[in-house]
mmCIF file of the C-alpha atoms, coordinates in Angstrom:
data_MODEL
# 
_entry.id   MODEL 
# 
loop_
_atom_site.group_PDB 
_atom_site.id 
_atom_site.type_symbol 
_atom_site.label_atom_id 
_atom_site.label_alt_id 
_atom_site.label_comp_id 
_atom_site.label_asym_id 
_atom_site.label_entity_id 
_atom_site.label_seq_id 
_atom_site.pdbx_PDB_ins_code 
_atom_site.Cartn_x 
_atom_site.Cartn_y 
_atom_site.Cartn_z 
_atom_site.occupancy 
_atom_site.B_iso_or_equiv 
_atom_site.pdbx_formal_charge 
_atom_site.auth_seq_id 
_atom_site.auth_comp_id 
_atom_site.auth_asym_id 
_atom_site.auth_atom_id 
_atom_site.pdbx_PDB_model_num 
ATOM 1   C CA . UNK A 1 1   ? 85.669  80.265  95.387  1.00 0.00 ? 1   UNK A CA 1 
ATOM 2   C CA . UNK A 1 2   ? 87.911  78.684  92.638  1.00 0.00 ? 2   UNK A CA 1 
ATOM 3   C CA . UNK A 1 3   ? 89.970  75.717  93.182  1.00 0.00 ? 3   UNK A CA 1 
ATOM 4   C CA . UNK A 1 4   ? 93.321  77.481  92.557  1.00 0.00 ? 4   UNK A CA 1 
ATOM 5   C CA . UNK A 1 5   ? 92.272  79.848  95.359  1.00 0.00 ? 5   UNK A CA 1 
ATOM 6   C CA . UNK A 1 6   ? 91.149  77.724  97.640  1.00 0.00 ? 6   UNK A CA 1 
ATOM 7   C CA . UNK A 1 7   ? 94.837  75.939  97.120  1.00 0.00 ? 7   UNK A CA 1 
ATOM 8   C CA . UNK A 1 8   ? 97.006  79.212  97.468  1.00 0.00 ? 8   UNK A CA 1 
ATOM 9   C CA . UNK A 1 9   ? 94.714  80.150  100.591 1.00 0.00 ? 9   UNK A CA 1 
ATOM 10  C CA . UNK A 1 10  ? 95.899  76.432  102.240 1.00 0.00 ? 10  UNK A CA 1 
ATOM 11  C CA . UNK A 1 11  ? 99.292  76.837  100.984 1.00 0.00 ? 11  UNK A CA 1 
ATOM 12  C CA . UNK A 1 12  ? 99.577  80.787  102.194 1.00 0.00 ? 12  UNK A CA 1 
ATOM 13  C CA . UNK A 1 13  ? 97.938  79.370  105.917 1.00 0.00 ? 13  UNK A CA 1 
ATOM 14  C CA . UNK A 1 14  ? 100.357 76.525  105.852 1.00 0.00 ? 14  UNK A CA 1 
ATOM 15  C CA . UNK A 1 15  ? 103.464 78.750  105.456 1.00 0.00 ? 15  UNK A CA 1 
ATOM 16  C CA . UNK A 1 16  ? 102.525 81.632  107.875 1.00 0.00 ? 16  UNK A CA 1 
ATOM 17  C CA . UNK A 1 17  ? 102.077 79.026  110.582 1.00 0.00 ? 17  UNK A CA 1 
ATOM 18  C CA . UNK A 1 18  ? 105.467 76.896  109.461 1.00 0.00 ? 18  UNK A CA 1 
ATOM 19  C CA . UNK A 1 19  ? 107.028 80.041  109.368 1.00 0.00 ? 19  UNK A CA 1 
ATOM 20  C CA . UNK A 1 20  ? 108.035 80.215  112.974 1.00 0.00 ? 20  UNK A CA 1 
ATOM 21  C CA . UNK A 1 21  ? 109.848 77.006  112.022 1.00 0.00 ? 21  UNK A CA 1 
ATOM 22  C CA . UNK A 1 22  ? 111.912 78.125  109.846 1.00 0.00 ? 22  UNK A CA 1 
ATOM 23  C CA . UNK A 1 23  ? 115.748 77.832  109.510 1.00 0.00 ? 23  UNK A CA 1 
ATOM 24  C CA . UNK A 1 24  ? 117.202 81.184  111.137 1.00 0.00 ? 24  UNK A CA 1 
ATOM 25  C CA . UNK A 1 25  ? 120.135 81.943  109.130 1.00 0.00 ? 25  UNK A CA 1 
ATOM 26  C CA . UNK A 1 26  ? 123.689 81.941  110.961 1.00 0.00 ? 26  UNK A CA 1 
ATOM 27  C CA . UNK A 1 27  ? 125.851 85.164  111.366 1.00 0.00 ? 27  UNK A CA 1 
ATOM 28  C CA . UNK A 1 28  ? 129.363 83.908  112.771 1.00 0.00 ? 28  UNK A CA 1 
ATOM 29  C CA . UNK A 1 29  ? 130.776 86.555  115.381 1.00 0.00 ? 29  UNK A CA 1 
ATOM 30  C CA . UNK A 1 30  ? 133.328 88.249  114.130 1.00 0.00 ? 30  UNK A CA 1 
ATOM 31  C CA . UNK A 1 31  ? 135.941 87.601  116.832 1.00 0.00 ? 31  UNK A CA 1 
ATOM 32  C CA . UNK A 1 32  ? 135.534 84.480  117.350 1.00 0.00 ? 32  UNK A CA 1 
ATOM 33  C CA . UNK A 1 33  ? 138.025 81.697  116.432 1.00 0.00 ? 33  UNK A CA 1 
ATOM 34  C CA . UNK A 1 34  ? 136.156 78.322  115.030 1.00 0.00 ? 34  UNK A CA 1 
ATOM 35  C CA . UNK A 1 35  ? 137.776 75.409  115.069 1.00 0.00 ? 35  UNK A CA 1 
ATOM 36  C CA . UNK A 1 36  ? 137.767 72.835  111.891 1.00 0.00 ? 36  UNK A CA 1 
ATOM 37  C CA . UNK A 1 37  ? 135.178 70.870  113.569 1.00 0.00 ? 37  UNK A CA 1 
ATOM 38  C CA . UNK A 1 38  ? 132.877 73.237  114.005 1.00 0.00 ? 38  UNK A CA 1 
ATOM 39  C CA . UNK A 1 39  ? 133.681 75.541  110.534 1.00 0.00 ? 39  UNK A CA 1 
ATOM 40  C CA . UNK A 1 40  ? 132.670 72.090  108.854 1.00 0.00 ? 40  UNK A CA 1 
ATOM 41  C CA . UNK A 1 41  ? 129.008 72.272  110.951 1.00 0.00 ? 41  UNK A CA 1 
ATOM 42  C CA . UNK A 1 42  ? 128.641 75.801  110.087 1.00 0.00 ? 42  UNK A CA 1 
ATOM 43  C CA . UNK A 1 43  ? 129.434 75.237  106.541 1.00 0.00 ? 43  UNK A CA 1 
ATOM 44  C CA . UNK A 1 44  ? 127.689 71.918  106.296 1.00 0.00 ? 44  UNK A CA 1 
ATOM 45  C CA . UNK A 1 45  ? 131.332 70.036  104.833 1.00 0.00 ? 45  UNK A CA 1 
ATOM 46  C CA . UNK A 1 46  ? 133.970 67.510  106.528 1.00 0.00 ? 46  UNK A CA 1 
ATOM 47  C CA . UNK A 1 47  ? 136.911 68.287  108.020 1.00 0.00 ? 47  UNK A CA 1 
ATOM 48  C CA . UNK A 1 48  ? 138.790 66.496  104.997 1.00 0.00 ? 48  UNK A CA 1 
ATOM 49  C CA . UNK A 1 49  ? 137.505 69.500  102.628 1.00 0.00 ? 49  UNK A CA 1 
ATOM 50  C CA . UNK A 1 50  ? 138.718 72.406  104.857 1.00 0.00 ? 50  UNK A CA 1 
ATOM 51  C CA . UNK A 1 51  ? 141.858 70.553  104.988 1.00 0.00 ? 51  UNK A CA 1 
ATOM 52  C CA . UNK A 1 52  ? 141.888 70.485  100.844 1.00 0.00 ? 52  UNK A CA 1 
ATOM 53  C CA . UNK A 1 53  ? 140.455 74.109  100.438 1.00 0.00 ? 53  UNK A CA 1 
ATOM 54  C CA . UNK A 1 54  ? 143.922 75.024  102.843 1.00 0.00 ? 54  UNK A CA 1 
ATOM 55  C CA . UNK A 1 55  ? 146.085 73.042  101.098 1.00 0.00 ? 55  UNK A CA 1 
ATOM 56  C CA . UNK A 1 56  ? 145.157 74.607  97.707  1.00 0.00 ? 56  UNK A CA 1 
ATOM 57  C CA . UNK A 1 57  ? 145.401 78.000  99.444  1.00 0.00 ? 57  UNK A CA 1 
ATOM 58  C CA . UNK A 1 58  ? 141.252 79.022  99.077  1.00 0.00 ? 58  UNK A CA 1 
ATOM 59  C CA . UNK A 1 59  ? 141.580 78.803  102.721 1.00 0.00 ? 59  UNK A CA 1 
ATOM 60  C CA . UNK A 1 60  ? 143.462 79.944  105.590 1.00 0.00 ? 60  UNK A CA 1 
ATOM 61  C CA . UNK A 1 61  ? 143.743 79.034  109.080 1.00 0.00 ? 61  UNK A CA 1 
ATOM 62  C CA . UNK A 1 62  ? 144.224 82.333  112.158 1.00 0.00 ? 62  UNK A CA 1 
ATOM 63  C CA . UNK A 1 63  ? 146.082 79.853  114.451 1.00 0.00 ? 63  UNK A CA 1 
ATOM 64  C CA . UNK A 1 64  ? 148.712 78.040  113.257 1.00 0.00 ? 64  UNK A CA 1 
ATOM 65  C CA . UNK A 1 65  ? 147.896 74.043  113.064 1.00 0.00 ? 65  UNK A CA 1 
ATOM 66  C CA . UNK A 1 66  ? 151.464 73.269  114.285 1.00 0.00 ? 66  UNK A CA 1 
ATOM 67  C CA . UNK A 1 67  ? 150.318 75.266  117.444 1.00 0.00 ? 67  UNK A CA 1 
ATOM 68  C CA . UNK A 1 68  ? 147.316 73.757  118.721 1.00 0.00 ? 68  UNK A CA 1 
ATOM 69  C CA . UNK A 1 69  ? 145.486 72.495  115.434 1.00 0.00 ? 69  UNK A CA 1 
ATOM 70  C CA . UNK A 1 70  ? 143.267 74.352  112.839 1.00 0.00 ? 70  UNK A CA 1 
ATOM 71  C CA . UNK A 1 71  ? 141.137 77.474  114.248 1.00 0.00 ? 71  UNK A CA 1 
ATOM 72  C CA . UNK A 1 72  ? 139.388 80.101  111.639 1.00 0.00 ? 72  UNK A CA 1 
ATOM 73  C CA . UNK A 1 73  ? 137.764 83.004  111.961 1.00 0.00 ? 73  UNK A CA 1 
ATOM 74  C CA . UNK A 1 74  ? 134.338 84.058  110.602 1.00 0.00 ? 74  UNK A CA 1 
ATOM 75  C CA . UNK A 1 75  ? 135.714 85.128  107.155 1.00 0.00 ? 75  UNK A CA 1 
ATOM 76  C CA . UNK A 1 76  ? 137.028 81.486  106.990 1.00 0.00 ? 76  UNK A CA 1 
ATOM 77  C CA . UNK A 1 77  ? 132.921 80.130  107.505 1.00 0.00 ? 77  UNK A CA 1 
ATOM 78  C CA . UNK A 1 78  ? 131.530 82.741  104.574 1.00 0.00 ? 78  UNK A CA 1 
ATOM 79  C CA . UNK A 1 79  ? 134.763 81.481  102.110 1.00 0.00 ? 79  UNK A CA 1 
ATOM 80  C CA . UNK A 1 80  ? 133.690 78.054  102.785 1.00 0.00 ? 80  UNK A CA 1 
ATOM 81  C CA . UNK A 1 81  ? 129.958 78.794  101.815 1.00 0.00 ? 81  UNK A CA 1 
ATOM 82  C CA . UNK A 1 82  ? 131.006 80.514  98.428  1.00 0.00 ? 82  UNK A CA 1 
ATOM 83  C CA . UNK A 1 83  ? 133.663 77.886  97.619  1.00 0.00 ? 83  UNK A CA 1 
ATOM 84  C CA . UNK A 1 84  ? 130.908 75.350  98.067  1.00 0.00 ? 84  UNK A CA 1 
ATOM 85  C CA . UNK A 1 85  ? 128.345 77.898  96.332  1.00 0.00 ? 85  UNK A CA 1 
ATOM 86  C CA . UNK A 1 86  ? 130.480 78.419  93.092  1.00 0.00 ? 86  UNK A CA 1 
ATOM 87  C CA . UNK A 1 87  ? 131.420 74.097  93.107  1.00 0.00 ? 87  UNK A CA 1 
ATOM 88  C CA . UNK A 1 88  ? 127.524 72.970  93.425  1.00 0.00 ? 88  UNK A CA 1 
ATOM 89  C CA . UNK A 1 89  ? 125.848 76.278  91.242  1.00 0.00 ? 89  UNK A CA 1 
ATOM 90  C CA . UNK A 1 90  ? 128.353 76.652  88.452  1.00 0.00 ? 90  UNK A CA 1 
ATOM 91  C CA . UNK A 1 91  ? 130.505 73.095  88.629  1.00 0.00 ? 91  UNK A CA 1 
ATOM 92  C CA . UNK A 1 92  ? 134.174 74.973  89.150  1.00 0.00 ? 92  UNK A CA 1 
ATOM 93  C CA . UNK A 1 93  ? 136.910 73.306  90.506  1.00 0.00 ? 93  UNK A CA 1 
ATOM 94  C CA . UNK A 1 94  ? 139.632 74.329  92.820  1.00 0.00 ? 94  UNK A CA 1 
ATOM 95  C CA . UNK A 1 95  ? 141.204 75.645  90.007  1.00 0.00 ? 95  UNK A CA 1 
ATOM 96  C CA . UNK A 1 96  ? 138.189 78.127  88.525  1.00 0.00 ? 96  UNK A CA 1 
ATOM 97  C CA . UNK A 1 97  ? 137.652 78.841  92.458  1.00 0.00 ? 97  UNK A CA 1 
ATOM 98  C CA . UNK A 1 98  ? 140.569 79.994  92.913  1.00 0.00 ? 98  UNK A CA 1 
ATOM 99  C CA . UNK A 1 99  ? 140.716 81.958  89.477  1.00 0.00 ? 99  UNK A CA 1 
ATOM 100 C CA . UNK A 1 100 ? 137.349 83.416  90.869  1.00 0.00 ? 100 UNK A CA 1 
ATOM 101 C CA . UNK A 1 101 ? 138.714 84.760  94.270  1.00 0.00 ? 101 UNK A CA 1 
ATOM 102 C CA . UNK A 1 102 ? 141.301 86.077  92.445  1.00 0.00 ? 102 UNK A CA 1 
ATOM 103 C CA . UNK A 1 103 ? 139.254 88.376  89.900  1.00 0.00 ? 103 UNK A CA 1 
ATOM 104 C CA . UNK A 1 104 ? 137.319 89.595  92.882  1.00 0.00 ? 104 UNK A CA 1 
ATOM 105 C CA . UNK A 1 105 ? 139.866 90.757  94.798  1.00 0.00 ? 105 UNK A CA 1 
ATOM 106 C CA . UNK A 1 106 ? 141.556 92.436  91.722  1.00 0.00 ? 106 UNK A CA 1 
ATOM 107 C CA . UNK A 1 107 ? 137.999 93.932  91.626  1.00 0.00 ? 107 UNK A CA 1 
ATOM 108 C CA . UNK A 1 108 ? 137.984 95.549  94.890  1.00 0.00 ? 108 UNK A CA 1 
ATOM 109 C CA . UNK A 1 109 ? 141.156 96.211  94.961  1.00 0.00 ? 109 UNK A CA 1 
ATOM 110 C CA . UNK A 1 110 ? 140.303 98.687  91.553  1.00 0.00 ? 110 UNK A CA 1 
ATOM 111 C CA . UNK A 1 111 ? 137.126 100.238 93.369  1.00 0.00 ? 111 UNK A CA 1 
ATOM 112 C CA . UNK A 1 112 ? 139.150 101.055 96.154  1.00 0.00 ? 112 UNK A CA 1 
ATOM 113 C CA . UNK A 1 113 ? 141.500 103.036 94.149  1.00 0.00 ? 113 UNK A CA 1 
ATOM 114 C CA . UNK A 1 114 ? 138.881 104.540 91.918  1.00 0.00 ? 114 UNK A CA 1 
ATOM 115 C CA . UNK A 1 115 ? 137.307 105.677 95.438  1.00 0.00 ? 115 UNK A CA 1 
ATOM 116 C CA . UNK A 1 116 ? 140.422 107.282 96.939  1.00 0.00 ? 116 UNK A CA 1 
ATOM 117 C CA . UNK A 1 117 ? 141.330 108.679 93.264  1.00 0.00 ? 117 UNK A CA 1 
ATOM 118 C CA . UNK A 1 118 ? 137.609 110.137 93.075  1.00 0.00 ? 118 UNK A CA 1 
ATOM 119 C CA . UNK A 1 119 ? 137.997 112.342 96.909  1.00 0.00 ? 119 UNK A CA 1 
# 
């Protein structure tokens, strides 16, 4: 046997046993309300962002914070991932972010119509 297969054959036993291990990936229920404490877990960010993603407007709270404090929903948790997806894989601001969600909604917004224009 070859080197290089001998290798792959350690590294292909080494992740079939760590695999077990490995991180399970989070679905947030869907009606559930989060609050900012937990959203910032989930997300893996501080409170002090979620505050600055809803003071921009990238973010918006289901419970009013001047009833109770900050509570989101699981839409809130996935916004959070792609607002920290598009700032750490492309370098956007708040700004470009923002730009972003809007061009995406515009998007399904179109494909919606096309699909009710095509029945």
């Amino acid at each position: 046997m070859f080197y290089w297969e001998s290798r792959m054959k350690t590294i292909t036993e080494r992740f079939t046993k760590n695999s077990a291990d490995a991180i399970q990936l989070f679905e947030p229920d869907p009606h559930t309300a989060y609050s900012i404490e937990a959203v910032g877990h989930l997300a893996g960010v501080p409170r002090r962002v979620i505050l600055v993603y809803c003071k921009h407007g990238l973010l918006s709270p289901v419970v009013d914070a001047d009833y109770g404090g900050y509570y989101f929903d699981d839409e809130a948790i996935r916004t959070v991932r792609r607002i920290e997806y598009l700032h750490s894989r492309y370098g956007l601001n708040l700004d470009g972010i923002k730009m972003v969600f809007r061009l995406m909604n515009e998007v399904e917004r179109m494909r919606s119509e096309l699909r009710f224009a095509s029945r």
